[in-house]
C-alpha positions as CSV (number, residue, x, y, z in Angstrom):
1,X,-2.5,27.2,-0.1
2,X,-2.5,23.4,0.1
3,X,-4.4,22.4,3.4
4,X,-1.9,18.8,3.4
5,X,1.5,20.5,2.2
6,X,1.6,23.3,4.6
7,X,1.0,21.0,7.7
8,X,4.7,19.8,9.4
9,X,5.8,16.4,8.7
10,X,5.9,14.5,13.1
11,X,8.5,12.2,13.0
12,X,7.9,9.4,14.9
13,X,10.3,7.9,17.9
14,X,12.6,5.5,16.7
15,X,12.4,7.2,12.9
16,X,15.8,9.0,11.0
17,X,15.0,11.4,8.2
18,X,17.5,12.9,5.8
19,X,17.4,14.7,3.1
20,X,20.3,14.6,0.3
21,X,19.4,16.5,-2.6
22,X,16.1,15.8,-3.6
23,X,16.0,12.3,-2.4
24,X,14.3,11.6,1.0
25,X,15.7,9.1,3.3
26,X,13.6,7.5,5.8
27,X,15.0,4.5,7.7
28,X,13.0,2.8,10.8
29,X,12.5,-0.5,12.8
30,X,10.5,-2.1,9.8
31,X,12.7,-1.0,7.0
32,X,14.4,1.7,4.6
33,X,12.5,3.8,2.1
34,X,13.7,6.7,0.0
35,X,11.9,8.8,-2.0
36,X,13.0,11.5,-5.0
37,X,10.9,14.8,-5.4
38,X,10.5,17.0,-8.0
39,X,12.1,19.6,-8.0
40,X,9.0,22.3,-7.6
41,X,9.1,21.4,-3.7
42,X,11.7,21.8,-1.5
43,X,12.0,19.2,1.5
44,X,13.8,20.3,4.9
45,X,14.2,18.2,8.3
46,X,14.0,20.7,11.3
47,X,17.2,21.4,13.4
48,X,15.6,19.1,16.3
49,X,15.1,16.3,14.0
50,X,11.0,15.7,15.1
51,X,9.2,17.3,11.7
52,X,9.8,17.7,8.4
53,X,8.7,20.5,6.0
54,X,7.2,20.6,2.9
55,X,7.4,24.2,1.1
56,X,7.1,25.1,-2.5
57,X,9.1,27.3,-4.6
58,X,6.2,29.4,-6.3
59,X,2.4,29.3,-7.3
60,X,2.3,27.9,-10.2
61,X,-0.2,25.2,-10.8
62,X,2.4,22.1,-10.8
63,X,4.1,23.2,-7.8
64,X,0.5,23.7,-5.7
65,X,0.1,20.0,-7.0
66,X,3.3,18.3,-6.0
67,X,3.4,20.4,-2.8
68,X,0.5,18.1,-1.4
69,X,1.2,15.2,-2.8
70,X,5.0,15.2,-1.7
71,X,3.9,15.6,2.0
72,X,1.6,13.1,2.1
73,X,3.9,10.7,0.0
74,X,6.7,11.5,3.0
75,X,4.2,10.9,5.6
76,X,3.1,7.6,4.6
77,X,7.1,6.5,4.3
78,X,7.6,7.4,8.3
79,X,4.5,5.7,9.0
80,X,5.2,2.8,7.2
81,X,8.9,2.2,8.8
82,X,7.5,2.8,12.2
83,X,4.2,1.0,12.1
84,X,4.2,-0.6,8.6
85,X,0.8,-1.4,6.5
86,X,-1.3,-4.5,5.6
87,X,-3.9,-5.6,3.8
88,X,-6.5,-8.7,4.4
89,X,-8.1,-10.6,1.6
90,X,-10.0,-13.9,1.7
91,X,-11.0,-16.7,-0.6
92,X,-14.6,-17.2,-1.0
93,X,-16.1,-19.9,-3.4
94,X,-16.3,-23.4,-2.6
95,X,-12.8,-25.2,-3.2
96,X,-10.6,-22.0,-3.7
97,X,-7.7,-21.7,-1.6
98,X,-4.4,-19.9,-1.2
99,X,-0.8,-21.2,0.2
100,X,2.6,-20.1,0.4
101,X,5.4,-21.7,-0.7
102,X,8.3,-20.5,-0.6
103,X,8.7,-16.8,-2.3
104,X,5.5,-17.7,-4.3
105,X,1.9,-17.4,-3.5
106,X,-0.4,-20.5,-5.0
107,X,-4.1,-19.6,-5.6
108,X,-7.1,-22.2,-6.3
109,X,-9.5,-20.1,-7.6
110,X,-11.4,-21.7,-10.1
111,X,-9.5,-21.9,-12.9
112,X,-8.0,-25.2,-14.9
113,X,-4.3,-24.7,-13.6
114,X,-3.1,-23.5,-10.1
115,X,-1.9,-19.7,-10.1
116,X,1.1,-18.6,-9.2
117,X,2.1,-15.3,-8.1
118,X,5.7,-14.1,-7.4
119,X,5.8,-12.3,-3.8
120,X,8.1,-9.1,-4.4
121,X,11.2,-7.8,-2.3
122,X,10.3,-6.3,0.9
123,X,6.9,-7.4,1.4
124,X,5.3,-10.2,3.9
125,X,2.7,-12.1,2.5
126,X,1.4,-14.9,4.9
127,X,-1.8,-17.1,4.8
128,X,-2.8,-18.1,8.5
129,X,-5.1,-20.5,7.0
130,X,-6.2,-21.8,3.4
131,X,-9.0,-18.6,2.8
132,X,-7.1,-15.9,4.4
133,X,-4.0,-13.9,2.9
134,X,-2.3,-11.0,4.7
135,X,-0.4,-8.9,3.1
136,X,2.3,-6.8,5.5
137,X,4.8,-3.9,4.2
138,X,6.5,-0.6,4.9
139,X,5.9,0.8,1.5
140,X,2.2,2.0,1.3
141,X,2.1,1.5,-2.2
142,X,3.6,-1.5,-3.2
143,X,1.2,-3.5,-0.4
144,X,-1.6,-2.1,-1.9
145,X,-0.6,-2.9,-5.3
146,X,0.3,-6.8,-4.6
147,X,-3.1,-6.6,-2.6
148,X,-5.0,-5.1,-5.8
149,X,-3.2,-7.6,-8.2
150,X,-4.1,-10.8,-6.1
151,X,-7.6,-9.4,-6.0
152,X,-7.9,-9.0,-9.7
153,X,-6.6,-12.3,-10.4
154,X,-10.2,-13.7,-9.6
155,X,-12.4,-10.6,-9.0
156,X,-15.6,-11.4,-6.4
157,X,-18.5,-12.0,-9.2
158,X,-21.8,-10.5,-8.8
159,X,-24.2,-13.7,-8.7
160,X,-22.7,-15.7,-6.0
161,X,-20.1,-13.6,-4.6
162,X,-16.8,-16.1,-5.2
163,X,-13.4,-14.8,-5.6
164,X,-11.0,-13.2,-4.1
165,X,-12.0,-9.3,-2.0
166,X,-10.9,-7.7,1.0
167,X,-11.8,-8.2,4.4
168,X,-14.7,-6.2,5.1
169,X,-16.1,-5.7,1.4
170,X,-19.4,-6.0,0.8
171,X,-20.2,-7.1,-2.9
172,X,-23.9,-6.4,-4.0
173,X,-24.7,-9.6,-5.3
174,X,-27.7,-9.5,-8.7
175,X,-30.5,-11.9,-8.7
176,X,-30.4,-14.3,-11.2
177,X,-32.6,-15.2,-14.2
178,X,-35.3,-16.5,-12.3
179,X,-35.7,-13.3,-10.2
180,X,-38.6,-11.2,-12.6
């Protein structure tokens, strides 16, 4: 028995969860999110309203997969329209720099031309000063995503550590040539 799936689903004060078909509904203070399942889980929102359920319909090998997954995919949309989700990043190297203008995200990393990225519907991207971007969302997975594209863009390289990584990340940095 999946551990995750069999746990019920808390749904948060100021949350609505509904459940037409196999499409979840979950609307919130920070936004709307809906979410279609497969259709070896069943999803049910208790009479009261406060949890969600998560069963599956047998034990096949699929179902035991999507059983865990689906609750933990539900989960993270009432989180997200309660709470939401972010993700830090800075600009390390010396003259890299990030702004926003408009619906666009510009990036000085190193390169001959300025980068410019697109910031996608429904997520907050802001840059309280020129190394810093946050990156703030309801939807778990598409934060993390625009976080993990911008990152890529100008990966922190081993030698002197300059690019773009998340707050916190510690990058082992190689000795160079000289070091023998």
């Amino acid at each position: 028995m999946s551990r995750v799936g069999k746990k019920p689903i808390p749904v948060l004060d100021g949350v609505k969860v509904s459940v037409d078909g196999n499409v979840v509904h979950v609307e919130g203070p920070k936004g709307k999110l809906s979410f279609a399942h497969r259709e070896e889980v069943t999803v049910k929102v208790s009479d009261d309203g406060k949890s969600v359920d998560v069963t599956r319909i047998n034990e096949e090998r699929a179902s035991r997969a999507f059983h865990g997954l689906t609750r933990a995919l539900v989960n993270n949309m009432v989180i997200g329209v309660k709470t939401g989700y972010e993700k830090k990043l800075e600009v390390i190297g010396v003259g890299y720099l990030a702004a926003i203008k408009g619906k666009v995200l510009q990036l000085r990393v190193g390169f001959a031309n300025e980068l410019q990225v697109p910031i996608p519907e429904g997520l907050e991207v802001t840059c309280p000063d020129q190394t810093h971007i946050n990156v703030k969302g309801c939807n778990k997975q598409a934060v993390g995503q625009f976080a993990a594209y911008v990152r890529a863009l100008r990966k922190p390289e081993p030698y002197k550590g300059k690019g773009v990584r998340y707050v916190g990340e510690v990058v082992k940095l190689k000795p160079g040539k000289s070091a023998t």
